[in-house]
N, C-alpha and C positions, 0 to 999 in steps of 0.2 A: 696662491694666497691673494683675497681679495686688502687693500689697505685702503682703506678709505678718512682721508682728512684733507681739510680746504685748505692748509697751509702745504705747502708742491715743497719745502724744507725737508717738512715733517716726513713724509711720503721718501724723500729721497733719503732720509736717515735711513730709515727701514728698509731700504730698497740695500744701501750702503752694509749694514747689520748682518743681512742674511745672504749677501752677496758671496761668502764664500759654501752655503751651502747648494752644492748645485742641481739639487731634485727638487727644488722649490722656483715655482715660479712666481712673480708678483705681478700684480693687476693693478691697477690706482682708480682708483675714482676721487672726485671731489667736493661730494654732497650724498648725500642719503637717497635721493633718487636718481642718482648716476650708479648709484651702487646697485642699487635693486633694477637697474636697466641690462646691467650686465650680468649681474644673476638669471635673468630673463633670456640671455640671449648664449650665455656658456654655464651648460651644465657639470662642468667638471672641475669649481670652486670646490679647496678642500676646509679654507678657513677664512675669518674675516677679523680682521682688525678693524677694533670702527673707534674714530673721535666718536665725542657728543656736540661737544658744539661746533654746527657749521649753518652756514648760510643753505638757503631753498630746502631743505630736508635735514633737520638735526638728528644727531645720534640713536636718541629718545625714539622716536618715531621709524625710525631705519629700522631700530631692534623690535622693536613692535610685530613690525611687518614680515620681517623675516622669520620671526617666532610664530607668528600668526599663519604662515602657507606651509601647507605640508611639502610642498617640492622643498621648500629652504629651512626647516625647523629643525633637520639633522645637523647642519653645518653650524660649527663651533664658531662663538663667538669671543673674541678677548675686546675688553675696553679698553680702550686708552683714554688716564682722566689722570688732570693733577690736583682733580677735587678728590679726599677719600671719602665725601662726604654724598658720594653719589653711586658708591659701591655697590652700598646696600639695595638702591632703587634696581640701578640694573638688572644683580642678579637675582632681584624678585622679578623682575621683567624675562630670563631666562637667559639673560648671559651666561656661558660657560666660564669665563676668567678675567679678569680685571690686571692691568700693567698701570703703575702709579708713573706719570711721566717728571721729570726723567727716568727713563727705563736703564736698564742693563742689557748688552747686546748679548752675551752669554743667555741670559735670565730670560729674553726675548727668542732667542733659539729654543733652548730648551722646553719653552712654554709651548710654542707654534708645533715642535714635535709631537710633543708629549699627544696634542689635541688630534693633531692628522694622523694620528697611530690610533689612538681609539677608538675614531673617524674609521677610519678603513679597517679596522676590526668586528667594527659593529656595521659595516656593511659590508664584510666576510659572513657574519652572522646571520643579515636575513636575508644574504642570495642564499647560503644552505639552506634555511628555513623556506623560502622562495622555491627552494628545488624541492625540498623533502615534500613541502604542499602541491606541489606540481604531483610528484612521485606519488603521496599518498590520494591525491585525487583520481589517477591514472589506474591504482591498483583497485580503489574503491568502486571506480567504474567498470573496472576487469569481474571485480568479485561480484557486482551488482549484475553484469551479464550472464554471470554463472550460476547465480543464485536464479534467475529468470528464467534461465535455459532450464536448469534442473525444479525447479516451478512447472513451467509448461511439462517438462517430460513426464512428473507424477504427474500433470494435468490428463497426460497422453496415458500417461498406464493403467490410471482409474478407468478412462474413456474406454479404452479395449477392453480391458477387463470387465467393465458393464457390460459394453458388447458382446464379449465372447460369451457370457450369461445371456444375452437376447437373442446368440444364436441357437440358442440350446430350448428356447421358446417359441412364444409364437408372435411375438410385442417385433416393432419394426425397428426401424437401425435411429430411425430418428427420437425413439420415446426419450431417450437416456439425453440428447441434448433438451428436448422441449423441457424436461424433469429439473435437468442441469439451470437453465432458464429460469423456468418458473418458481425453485426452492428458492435461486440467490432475489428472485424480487419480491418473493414474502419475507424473506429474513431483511429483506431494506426496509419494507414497510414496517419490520416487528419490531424495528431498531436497533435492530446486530449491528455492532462496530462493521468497519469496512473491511477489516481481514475475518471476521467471522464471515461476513459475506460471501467472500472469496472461497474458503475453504469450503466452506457451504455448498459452494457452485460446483467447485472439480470433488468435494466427496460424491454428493446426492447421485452420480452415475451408478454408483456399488450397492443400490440399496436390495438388487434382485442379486448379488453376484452369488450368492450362496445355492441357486439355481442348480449352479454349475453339479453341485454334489447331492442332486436327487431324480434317481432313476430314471427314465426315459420312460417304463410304464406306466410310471404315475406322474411325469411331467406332460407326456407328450399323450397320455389317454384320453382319446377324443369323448368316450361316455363319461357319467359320475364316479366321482371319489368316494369309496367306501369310508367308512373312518379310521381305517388304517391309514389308508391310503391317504386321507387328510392330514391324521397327525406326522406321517411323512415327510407332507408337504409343508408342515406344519416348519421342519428342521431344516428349510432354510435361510432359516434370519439366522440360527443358531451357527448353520456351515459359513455362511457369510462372516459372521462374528469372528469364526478361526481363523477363516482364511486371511483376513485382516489385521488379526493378534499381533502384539510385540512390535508393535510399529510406531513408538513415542517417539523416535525422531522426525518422524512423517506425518504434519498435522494433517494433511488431507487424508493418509489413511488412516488416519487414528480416528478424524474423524467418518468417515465412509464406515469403519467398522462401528460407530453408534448408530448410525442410519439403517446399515445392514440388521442390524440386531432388533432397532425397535419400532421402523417402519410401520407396522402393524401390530404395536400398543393402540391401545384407544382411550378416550379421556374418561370413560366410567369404569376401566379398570376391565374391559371382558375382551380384550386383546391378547396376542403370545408374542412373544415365548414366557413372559414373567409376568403377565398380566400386570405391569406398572399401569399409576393412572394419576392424572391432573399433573402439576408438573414433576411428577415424578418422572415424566417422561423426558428424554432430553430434548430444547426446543428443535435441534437437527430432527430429532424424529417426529417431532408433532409436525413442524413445517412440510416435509417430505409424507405423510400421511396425506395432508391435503392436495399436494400438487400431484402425489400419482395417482389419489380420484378422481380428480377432474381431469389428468389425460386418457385415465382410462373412460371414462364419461362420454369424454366428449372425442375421441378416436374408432374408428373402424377398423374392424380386423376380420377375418376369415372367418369368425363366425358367428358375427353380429356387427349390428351398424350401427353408427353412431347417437348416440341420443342429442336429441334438440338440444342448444345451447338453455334455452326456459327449464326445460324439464333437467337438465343435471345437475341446474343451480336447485331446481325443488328437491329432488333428491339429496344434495350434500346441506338442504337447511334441516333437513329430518335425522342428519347424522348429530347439528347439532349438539354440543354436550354431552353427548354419547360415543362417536367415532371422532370428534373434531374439537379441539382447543377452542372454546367459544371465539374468544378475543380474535385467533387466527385466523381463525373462518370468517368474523365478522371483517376486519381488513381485506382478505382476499376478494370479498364481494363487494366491498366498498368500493374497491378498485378493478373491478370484472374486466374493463375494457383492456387494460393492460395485459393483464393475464390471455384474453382473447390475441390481443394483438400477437403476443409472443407465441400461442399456438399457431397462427396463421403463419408465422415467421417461419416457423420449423416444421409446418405441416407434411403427413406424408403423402407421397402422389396419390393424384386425383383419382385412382381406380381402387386405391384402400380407403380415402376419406369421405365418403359418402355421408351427408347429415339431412336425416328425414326424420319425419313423428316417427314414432318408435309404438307409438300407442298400439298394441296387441302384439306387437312384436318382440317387443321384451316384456316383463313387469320391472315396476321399481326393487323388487329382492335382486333382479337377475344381477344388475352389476355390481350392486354392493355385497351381493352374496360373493359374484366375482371375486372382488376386490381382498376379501378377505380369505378366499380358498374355501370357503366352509365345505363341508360334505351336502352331497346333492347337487353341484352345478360340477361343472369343468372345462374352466378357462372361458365363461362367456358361454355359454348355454344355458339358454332361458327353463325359468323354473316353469314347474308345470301351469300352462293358464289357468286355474282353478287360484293360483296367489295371487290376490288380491295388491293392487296398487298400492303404494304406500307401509309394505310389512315387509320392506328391506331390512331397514334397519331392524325389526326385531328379528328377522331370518339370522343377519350376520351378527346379533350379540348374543346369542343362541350357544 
């Protein structure tokens, strides 16, 4: 117990008073900044008895000050005043308790208990709280690594599972990250919140995974697709869709499964599986339409080369309103050099990415017929040179 009063009397009554209780200690000081020197220098004051009037530093000013610093603001204060007329200031000031002098030695005991019991009650109180916020930070960090871990691992499971779909193709290992890329930076530019984003990024792998459950005669047939053989091919957004079903606890595959399904809507409505059109499409599928023509565009594969970066943007402006969300397309190409940069990021090796004029070597139908499955090409086989430049897009809304 700090006592602070400039009369050394005063000090020794108190000292006298509580002299037979022997878990208390007493302190003396003999002004208001003697007090607060020793506050400063022993953190283990449980209470303060303060005069008001003294010489260098009054009472007034002491209580101030100690109320004013959070290191001392806990620590009870009692006045000692034989004015009662200074009660009231005080304990608008935030004294805890008032002794009208002459005191009671009893009344003085009991007083100084009563306050270092509260005291130490209330700092029983926010070490547990101190611990439980320790404790709940420790577990919220724990949950928040496990939530990350099991994030990346659907991240991981999409990814194969796309993969295992590309193995079953003829698209290289890299299409599904350059895809994974390029959706989440149109969906930044489109103004998807940051977790649509995200989800955006680990679904768009699953957009072909419905692959997996169509034939090898007609996935893997190097001539034309009859139109059986089309509408076959036709039943992989549809397989992809199951395969991904019942999965509302897993936004990524929940979403991956609208990607899977409607990848190949188009914004006039002459797309499948349900011919949705404008935004009746979900923006995952309008977004992922755009990103996997231009990797197919502008990628090499086994059995065609890549089209010039000029001609795939000509080609994806004649989709246009017809295969392509105006808006989406116009952002996408506002920003080309991004999108460029991120293929180059992810490009695949130098003996499949080959980028030459194209001119006689495909037509403009060949890839967008591609793109779409139509019957007559398969998988990148150029339409017969007699198609005219530019009657892609009316090949693939055909």
């Amino acid at each position: 117990m700090l006592a602070v009063d400039d009369i050394e009397m005063n000090r020794y009554m108190v000292r006298l008073m509580l002299d037979g209780c022997s878990d208390i200690a007493v302190i003396e000081a003999e002004n208001g900044r003697e007090a607060l020197e020793i506050l400063e220098r022993k953190q283990s004051v449980d209470i303060v008895l303060l005069d008001l009037e003294m010489p260098v530093m009054n009472g007034y000013e002491a209580l101030q000050r100690i109320k004013g610093d959070d290191r001392f603001r806990e620590i009870p204060v009692i006045v000692l005043t034989a004015d009662r007329s200074e009660v009231t200031k005080t304990l608008a000031m935030g004294a805890n308790d008032f002794m009208a002098k002459p005191y009671d030695p009893e009344e003085l005991k009991l007083r100084v208990m009563n306050h270092v019991r509260s005291k130490k009650l209330n700092e029983m109180v926010c070490d547990m709280n101190r611990i439980l916020q320790d404790e709940i930070i420790r577990k919220t960090s724990e949950l928040q690594k496990a939530l990350d871990f099991s994030r990346k691992a659907e991240f991981e499971i999409t990814v194969r599972l796309g993969r295992a779909a590309e193995f079953r193709d003829t698209e290289t290992g890299l299409h599904i990250r350059r895809i994974s890329e390029l959706s989440r930076e149109l969906a930044v530019l489109a103004g998807l919140d940051a977790q649509e984003c995200d989800i955006l990024k680990h679904a768009s792998p699953l957009h072909d995974v419905g692959k997996i459950g169509i034939p090898d005669r007609v996935l893997l047939k190097p001539g034309k697709l009859d139109p059986g053989e089309f509408d076959l091919m036709k039943m992989h957004t549809v397989i992809g869709s199951e395969i991904l079903s019942e999965a509302g606890e897993f936004p990524v595959i929940k979403a991956g499964q609208i990607v899977a399904l409607q990848h190949h809507e188009k914004w006039d409505g002459s797309g499948y599986p349900h011919g949705l059109s404008g935004t009746g499409i979900h923006v995952f599928g309008r977004i992922v339409m755009v990103a996997d023509v231009f990797d197919a565009l502008t990628s090499s594969r086994p059995y065609k080369k890549a089209f010039p970066l000029e001609k795939a943007v000509e080609i994806m402006l004649e989709g246009k309103g017809t295969f392509f969300d105006p808006r989406l397309l116009d952002l996408f190409l506002d920003n080309l050099k991004v999108f460029v940069n991120i293929k180059e990021k992810y490009k695949d090796s130098d003996h499949c990415e080959t980028t030459g004029d194209q001119s006689g070597a495909a037509s403009t139908s060949a890839i967008l017929v591609t793109h779409a499955d139509n019957p007559g090409t398969r998988n990148g086989t150029k339409l017969p040179s007699s198609q005219s430049k530019g009657s892609g897009l009316k090949q693939a809304s055909s």
